[in-house]
N, C-alpha and C positions, 0 to 999 in steps of 0.2 A: 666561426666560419673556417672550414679547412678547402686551402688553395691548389693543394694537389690537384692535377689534373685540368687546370685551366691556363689557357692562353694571355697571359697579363697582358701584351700587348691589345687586345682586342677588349679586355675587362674595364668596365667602364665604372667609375667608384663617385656616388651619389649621396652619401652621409657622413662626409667629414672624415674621410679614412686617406691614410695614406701609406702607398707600399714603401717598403725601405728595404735597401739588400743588405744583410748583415756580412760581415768578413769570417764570421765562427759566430755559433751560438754562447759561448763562454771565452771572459777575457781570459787566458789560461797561458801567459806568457810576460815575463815581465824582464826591466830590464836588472841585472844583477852583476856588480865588479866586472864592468868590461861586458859583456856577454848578454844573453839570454837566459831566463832560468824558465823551465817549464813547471809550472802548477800542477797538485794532483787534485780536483776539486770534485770528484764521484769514489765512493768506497761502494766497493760491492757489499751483498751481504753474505757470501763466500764469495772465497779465495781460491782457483786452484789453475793451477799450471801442468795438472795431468791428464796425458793423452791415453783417451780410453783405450786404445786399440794395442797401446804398453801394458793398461794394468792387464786385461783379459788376457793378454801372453804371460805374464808371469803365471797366474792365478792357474794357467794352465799346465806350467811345467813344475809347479808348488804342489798342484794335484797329483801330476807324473809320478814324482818324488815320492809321494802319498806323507806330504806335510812334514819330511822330516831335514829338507835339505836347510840348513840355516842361513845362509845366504839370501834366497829367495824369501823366507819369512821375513828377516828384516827388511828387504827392499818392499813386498808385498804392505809390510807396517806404517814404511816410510811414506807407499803410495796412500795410502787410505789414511791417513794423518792430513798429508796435503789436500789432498780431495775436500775433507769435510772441517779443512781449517777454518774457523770464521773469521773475520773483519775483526778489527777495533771496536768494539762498539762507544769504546770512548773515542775516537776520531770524529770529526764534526763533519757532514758532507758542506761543502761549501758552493756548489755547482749553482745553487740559485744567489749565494751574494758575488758571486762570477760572472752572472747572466751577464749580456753582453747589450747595453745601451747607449751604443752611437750605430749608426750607418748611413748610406745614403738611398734620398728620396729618389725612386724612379718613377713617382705615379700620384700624383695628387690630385682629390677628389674637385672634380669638377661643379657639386652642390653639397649644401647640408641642411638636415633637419634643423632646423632652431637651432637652442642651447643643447641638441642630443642629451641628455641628460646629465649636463656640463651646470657646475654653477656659475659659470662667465664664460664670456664670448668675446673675440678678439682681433681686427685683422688678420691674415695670415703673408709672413712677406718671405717663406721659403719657396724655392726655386727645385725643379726637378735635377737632379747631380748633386745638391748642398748634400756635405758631410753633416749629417743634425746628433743628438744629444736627444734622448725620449724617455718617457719612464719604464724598466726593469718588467713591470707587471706583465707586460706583453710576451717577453723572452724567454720570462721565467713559463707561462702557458704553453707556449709551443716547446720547451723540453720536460715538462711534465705532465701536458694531456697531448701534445702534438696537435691542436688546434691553432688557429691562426697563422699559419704560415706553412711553408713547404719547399721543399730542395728539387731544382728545377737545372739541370744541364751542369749536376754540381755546385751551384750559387743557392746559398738559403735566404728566402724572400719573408716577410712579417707584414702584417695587414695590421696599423695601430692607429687611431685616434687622434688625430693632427692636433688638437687638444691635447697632447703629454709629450708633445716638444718643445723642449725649452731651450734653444738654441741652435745656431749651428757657425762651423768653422769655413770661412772661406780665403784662403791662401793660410798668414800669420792672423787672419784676423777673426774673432767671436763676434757673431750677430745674435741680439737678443731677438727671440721670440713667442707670440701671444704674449708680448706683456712681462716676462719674466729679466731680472734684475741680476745680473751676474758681477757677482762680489768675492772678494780675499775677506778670510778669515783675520781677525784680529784680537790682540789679547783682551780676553773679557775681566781682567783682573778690577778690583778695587781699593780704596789705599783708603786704609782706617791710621790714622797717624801713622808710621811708619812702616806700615806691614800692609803687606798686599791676600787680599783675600779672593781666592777665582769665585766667579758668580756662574755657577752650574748652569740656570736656567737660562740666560740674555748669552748672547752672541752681538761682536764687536764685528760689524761687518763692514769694508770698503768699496765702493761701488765702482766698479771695472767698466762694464759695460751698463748703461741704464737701459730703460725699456725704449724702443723706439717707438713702440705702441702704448697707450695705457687702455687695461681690459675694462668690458662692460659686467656689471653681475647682475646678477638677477633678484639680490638683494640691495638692492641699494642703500634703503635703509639699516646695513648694518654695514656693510663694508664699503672704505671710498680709499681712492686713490694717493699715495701719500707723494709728490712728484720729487726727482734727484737727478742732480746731476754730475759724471765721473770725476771723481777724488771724495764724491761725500762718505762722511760717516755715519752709519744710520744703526741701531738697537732692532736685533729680532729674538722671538724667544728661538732655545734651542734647536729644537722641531719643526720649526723652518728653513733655519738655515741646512739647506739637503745638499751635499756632497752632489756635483755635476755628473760626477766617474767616480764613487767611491769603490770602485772592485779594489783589488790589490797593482794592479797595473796602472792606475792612478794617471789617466791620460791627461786629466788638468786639475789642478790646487783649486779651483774655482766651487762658489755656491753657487744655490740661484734660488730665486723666493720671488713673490711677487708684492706691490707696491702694497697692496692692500694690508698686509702683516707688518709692518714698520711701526714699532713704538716708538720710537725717538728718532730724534734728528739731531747729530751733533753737529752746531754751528762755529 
C-alpha cells in the first residue's frame, strides 16, 4: 500500500498496522573520533560529475578548430572519460543493511484480523510517540519499490506490521515488545581442558530486559514459552540471536529473540 497522497490524520488502520515516522530512510551517519562521520551506502552504476551544456561547448569550438586545437581534444577526452566512467563494481551497495529500523509510532491500528498471517499473537503495550525498534524488511520496500510509505511535509512515514516490533526506548529505558527478550551478547566460548574453543552455532545471551508479555502461537504443539528473568543466562542458536540496530551506527549492543527459541537455561 502506497501512502502518498492520504491524510494520516483522518486514516483509519483496521489490520494490525502501525504508522511510524522515520528520521531518514538509511542509518548513514555514525559516530567517529569526536565527530560525525557520514556513510556512502548507494554506488551509482555510473559516475559522472559532467555538465552537458560544458561538453556541447567544447565539442563545438573542437569543431571550429576542425579537430586540430590540442587542448580542446584533451579536455573533450577528459569529459567523455568521466561521463562514461563506471562504479566499482566491486564496492558492495550497502544502502539496504543501512535501511533504517527504529522511529516513532504516530498511529496505531485500532483492530486486527486474527494472527494476519503471524505465527503468534501478543498483547501489544506500545503507545502512540514511543521511539520503537521494527524489522528492516519494511524500509528496505519503501527504498526499493517505494511502496509502504511516503514523504509528507518533508517527514517520511512507513505503514509496518505492529507484529515486527520488538521494542521500544522510553527516556534511558528499553521496553520489550510482543513478547520479545532483549539481551547482551556473551562469550560463546568452550573449555576442553585448557583451551577454549568458540561454539559458532549457540549464542551466550544475558537477559536485559525480559518479555513483559509472553506470546500465543498457533502452534502450540511445537512451540512453548521458556519464562526469565533480568540477569539470566539462557543458550540460543546463532540465528536467533538478531542484532536490535545492526547497521553500522549501532544505536544499541542489544539482541532480541523470543522465549520460544531458548535452549537452555543457565542456573
Amino acid at each position: 500500500m502506497n501512502l502518498a497522497g492520504l491524510d494520516l490524520e483522518k486514516l483509519r488502520l483496521v489490520n494490525g498496522e502501525c504508522i511510524i515516522e522515520l528520521h531518514s530512510l538509511t542509518e548513514d551517519e555514525i559516530d567517529f573520533n569526536g565527530g560525525k562521520l557520514k556513510i556512502v551506502n548507494k554506488v551509482k552504476n555510473y559516475i559522472s560529475d559532467v555538465d552537458d551544456d560544458e561538453m556541447v561547448a567544447v565539442i563545438k569550438a573542437l569543431k571550429k578548430s576542425d579537430y586540430k586545437d590540442k587542448n580542446l581534444l584533451e579536455e573533450y577526452s577528459k569529459m567523455a572519460g568521466e561521463a562514461h566512467r563506471k562504479a566499482d563494481e566491486d564496492k558492495e551497495n550497502i544502502q539496504d543493511k543501512q535501511a533504517v529500523r527504529r522511529g516513532k509510532i504516530i498511529k496505531i491500528a485500532e483492530a486486527e484480523l486474527n494472527y494476519g498471517g503471524w505465527d503468534y499473537d501478543c498483547e501489544f503495550d506500545a503507545v502512540v510517540g514511543d521511539e520503537v525498534w521494527f524489522d528492516a524488511t519494511f524500509t528496505r520496500e519503501l527504498i526499493t519499490e517505494g511502496e509502504g510509505g511516503c514523504v509528507i511535509d518533508g517527514k517520511t512515514y512507513l505503514m509496518i506490521s505492529k507484529r515486527s516490533i520488538y521494542a521500544a526506548k522510553r527516556g534511558d529505558d528499553i521496553v520489550s515488545l510482543n513478547g520479545y527478550i532483549i539481551g547482551r551478547l556473551l562469550g560463546n566460548e568452550r573449555m576442553y581442558g585448557s583451551v577454549y574453543i568458540p561454539d559458532n552455532d549457540i549464542q551466550r545471551v544475558e537477559v536485559v530486559v525480559p518479555p513483559a508479555r509472553l506470546p500465543r502461537y498457533t502452534r502450540p504443539d511445537i512451540w512453548s514459552n521458556t519464562e526469565v528473568k533480568k540477569g539470566d543466562v539462557v543458550c540460543v542458536r546463532n540465528i536467533y540471536a538478531t542484532k536490535l540496530d545492526p547497521t553500522l551506527a549501532n544505536t544499541t549492543e542489544y539482541v532480541r529473540f523470543q522465549p520460544r527459541v531458548i535452549m537452555a537455561h543457565e542456573r
